[in-house]
Residue, then its C-alpha position, 0 to 999 in steps of 0.5 A: x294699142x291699149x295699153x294692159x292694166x296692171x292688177x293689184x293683189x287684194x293687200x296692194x288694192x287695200x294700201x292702194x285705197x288708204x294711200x290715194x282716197x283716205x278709205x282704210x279697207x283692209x284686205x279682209x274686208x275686200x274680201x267679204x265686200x267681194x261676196x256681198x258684191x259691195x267692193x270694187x270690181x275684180x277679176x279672178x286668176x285662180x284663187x287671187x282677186x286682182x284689182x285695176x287702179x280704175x276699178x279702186x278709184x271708181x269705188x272710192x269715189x262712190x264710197x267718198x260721195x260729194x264733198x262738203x262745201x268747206x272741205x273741198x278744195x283742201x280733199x282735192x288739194x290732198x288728192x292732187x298732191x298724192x298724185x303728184x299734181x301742183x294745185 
């Protein structure tokens, strides 16, 4: 059986991006990245938008594109570490 995602509010989603990917998106920018339909993916519950931690990363990798060759290894290392995973 699958197991539910856990949804984050709007102001979780945004700490969510600057503490994992480095994007400072605050959560009134979240919001109006929701009407342009330039966000991540969301689903509604009311007047909340809640986010998955899949959909915050699949918009994060578009947003932080391919890396320069210079910086990759110290991007993955930094993400890798952020996850808790030994380089």
């Amino acid at each position: 059986m699958a197991e539910n995602p856990k949804f984050l509010s709007r102001a979780e989603a945004a700490s969510y991006l600057e503490s994992t990917w480095g994007l400072k998106r605050s959560k009134a920018t979240l919001a109006k990245l929701a009407v342009s339909g330039k966000g991540p993916s969301y689903h509604r519950s009311g007047r909340d938008a809640l986010y998955t931690t899949a959909s915050l990363d699949s918009y994060a990798e578009q947003e932080v594109g391919l890396p320069a060759p210079q910086a990759t290894q110290h991007k993955i290392e930094a993400i890798l570490k952020s996850r808790g995973v030994a380089a």
